[in-house]
N, C-alpha and C positions, 0 to 999 in steps of 0.2 A: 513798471509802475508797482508800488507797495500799499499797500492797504492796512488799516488800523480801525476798530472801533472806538468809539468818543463815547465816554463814559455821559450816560444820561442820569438824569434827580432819580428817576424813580422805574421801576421794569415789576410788570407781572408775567409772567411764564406759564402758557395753559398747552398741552401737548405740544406741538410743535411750533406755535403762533406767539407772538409778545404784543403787547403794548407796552408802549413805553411811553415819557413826560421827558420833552426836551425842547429846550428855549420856550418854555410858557405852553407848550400843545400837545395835547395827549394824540397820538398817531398809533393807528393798527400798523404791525410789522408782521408783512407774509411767513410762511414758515423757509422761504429760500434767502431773504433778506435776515431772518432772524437765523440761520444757519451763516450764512454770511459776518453778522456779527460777532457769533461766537466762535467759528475758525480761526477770525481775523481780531481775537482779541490785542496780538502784540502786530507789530510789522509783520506781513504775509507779502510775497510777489502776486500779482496776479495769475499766472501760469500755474503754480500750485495751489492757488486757492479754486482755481476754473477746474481742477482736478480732483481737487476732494470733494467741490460740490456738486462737479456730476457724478461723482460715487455714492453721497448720500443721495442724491434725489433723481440721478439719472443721466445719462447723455441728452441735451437737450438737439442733438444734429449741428451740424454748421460751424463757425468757427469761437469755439466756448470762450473763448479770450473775449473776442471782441463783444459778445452778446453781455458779458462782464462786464465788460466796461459802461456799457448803458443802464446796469442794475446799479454799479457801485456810483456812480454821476445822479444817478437820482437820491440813492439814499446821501452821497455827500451833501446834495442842495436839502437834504431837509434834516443835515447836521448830524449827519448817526454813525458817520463814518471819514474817515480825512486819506486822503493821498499823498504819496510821496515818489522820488525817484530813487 
């Protein structure tokens, strides 16, 4: 699986954290999701984005891929991010 961030209307950037304005709702973005988007500016694999983001923010244990895959399916459903193969 590839990953891509979906360009939003509008983004404010305070340390590590975003808000951003997408499809009409302003939404708090964690600093692991707002890391996530900006790795994942162009097509990214999952395997190497599970690897840079535990470099930036840590090993979270267990298998990094798949815990991935439940961060990047949430932010998909709320448009901030798109999938491919």
């Amino acid at each position: 699986m590839r990953v891509r961030s979906v360009p939003v209307l509008d983004e404010v950037v305070r340390d590590d954290e975003a808000v951003v304005l997408v499809g009409g709702q302003v939404l708090r973005v964690s600093p692991l999701a707002h890391s996530l988007r900006t790795l994942a500016a162009d097509w990214t694999g999952l395997e190497e984005l599970a690897a840079r983001l535990a470099e930036r923010h840590g090993d979270p244990g267990g298998d990094v891929v798949e815990l991935l895959r439940a961060v990047v399916a949430d932010l998909q459903g709320a448009g901030l991010v798109e999938t491919g193969e």
